[in-house]
C-alpha positions as CSV (number, residue, x, y, z in Angstrom):
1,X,13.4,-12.2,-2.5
2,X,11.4,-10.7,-5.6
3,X,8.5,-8.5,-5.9
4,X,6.1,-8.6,-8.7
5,X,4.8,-5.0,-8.8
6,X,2.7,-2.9,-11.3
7,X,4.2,1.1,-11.1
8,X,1.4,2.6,-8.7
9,X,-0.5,-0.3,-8.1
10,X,-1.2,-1.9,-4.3
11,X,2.4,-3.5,-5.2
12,X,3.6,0.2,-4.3
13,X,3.1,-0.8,-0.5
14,X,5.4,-3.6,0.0
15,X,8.1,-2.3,-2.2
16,X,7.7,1.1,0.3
17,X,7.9,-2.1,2.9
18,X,11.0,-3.4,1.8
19,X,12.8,-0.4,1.1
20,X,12.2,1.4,4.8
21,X,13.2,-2.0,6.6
22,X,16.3,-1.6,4.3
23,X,16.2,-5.8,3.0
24,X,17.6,-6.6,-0.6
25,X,15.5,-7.3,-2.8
26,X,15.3,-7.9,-6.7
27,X,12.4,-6.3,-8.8
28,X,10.1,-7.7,-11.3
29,X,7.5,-5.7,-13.3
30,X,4.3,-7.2,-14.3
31,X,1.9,-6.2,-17.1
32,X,-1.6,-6.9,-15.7
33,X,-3.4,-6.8,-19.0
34,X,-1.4,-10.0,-20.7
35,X,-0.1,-11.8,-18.1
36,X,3.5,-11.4,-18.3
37,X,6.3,-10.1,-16.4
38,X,9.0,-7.8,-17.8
39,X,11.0,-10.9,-18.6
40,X,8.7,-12.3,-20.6
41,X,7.7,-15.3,-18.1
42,X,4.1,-16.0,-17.3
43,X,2.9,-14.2,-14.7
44,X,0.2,-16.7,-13.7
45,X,2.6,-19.2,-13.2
46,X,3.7,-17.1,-10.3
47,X,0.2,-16.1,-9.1
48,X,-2.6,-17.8,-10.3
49,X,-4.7,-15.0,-8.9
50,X,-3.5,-12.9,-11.4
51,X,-2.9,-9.9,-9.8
52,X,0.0,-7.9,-7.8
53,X,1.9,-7.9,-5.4
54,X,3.2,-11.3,-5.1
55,X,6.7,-12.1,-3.1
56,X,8.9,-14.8,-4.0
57,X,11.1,-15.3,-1.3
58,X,14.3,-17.0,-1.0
59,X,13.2,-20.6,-0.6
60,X,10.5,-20.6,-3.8
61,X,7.5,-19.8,-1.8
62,X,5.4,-17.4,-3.2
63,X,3.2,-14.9,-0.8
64,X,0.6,-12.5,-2.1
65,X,-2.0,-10.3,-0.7
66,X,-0.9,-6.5,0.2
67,X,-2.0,-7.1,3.7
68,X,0.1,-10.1,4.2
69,X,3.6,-9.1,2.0
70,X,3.6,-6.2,4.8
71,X,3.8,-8.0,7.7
72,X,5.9,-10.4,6.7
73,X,8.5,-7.7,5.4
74,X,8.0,-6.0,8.8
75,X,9.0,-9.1,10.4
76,X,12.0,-10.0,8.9
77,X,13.7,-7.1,11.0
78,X,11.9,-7.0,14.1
79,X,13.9,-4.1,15.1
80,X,12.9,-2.0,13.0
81,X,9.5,-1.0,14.5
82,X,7.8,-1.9,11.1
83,X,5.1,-3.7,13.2
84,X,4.7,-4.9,16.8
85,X,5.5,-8.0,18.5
86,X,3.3,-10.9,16.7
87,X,0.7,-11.8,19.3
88,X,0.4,-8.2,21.2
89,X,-2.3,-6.0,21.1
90,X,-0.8,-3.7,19.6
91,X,0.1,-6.1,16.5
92,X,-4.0,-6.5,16.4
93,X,-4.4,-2.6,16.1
94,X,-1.8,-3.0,13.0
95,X,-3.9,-5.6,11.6
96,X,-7.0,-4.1,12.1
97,X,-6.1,-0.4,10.2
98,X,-4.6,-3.0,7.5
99,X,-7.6,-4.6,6.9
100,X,-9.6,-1.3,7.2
101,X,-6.9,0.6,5.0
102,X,-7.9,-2.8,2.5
103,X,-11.5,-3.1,2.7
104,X,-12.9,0.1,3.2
105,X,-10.4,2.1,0.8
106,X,-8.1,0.0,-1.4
107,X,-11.4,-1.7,-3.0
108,X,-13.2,1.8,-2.6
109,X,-10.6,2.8,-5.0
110,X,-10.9,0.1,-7.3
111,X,-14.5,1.6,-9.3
112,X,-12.9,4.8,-9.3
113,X,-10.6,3.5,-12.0
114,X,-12.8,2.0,-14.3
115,X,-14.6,2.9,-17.4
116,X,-17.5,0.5,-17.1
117,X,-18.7,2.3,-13.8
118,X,-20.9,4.9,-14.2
119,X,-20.5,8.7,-13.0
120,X,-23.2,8.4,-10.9
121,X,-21.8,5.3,-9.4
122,X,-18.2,7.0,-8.9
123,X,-20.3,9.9,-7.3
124,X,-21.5,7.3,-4.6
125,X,-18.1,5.7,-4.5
126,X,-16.4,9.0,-3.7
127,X,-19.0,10.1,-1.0
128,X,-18.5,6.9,0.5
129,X,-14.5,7.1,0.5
130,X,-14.8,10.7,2.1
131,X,-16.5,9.3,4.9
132,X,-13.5,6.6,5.6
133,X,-10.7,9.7,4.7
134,X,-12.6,11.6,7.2
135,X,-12.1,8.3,10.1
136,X,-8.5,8.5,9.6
137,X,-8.2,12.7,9.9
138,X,-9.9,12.3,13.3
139,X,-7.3,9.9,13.9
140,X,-4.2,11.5,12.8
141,X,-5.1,14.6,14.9
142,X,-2.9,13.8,17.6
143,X,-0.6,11.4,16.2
144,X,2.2,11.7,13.8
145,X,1.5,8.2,12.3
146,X,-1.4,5.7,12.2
147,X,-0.1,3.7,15.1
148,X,0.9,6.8,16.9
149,X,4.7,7.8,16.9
150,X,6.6,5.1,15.3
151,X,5.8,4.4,11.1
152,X,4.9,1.3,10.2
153,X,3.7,-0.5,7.6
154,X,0.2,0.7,8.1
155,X,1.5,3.9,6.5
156,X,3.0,2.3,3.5
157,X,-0.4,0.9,2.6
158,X,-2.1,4.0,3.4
159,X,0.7,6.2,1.5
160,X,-0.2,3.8,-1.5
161,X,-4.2,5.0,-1.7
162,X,-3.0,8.6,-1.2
163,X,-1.2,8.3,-4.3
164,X,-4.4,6.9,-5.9
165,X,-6.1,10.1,-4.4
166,X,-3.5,12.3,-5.7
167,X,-3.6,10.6,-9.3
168,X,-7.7,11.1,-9.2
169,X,-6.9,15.2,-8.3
170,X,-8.3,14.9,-4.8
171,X,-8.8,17.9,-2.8
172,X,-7.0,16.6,0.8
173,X,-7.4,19.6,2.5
174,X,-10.2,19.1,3.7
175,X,-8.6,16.6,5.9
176,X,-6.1,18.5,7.4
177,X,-4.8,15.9,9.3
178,X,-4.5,13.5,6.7
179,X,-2.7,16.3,4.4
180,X,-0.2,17.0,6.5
181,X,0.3,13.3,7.2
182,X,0.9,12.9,3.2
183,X,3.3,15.4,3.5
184,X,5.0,13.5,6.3
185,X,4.7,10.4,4.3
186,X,6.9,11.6,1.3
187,X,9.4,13.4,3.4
188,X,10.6,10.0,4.3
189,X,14.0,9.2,1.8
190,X,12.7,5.4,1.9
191,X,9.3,6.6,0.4
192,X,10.8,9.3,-2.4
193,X,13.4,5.9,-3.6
194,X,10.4,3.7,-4.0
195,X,8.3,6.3,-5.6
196,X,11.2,7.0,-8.5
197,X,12.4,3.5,-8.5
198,X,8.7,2.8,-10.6
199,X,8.7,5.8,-12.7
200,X,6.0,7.6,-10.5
201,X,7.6,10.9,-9.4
């Protein structure tokens, strides 16, 4: 299979994905600005949408969506407690912090990062973002990871906005529990490896 990532974009989660349930994999940067990927190819021929990640997997198909890439890379190796069983409850409780994780602070994020939005607007945006940080500190403070004591891909995606937060100089400590959850997060080999393999450490 092949990943279309941008260094530090949502891409980030899935290739953290792919790496900790050890799958091969080749690589493909994409510049989001003209359309093209590193090999000169256009990029919307691959996703229409325009945007990363997508995964092209082995038989041509093409999957995109952050949410989606990492349960499908979780599921190639069931073993690998990347995600429950499809259809248990648990596997609902996965899906539901991935689509909170996606909603409530990937597109949180989004403003944050753009010079059209207004200080006062960021100022709103960041309140707002606080008050989802804060959700997942009262969560983490009796479990090592989101779903409790296994990681899983959750924690990819959530390791991916924490970067964001770390890029926009965000105090985490007041968040304990979610700071010494980051620090857990990039203790993991899996995590460090993606992080150098696109130029972000």
């Amino acid at each position: 299979m092949k990943l279309y990532y941008t260094p530090g974009a949502c891409s980030l989660a899935p290739h953290m994905a792919i790496r900790e349930a050890g799958l091969s994999y080749d690589l493909e940067k994409v510049d989001l600005q003209a359309k093209t990927t590193e090999s000169g190819s256009n990029y919307l021929e691959v996703n229409p949408k325009g945007y990363v990640p997508a995964l092209q997997l082995d038989d041509g198909e093409v999957l995109t969506e952050a949410g989606v890439l990492l349960q499908y890379i979780a599921d190639q190796v069931p073993g690998s407690g990347l995600a429950p069983a499809a259809g248990s409850t648990e596997r609902y409780r996965l899906m539901e912090l991935i689509h909170f994780i996606s909603t409530e602070l990937h597109k949180g994020f989004g403003p944050l990062f753009s010079p059209s939005v207004t200080d006062e607007a960021k100022q709103a945006q960041m309140e707002l973002i606080k008050k989802r940080l804060a959700y997942l500190n009262d969560l983490l403070a009796d479990r090592q990871w989101l779903m409790g004591q296994s990681f899983t891909v959750a924690d990819c995606y959530l390791a991916t906005v924490l970067s964001w937060a770390q890029h926009l100089k965000m105090d985490l400590s007041a968040w304990p529990n979610l700071a010494a959850y980051a620090g857990r997060v990039m203790s993991r080999p899996a995590i460090l490896d993606t992080f150098k393999a696109e130029g972000l450490m």
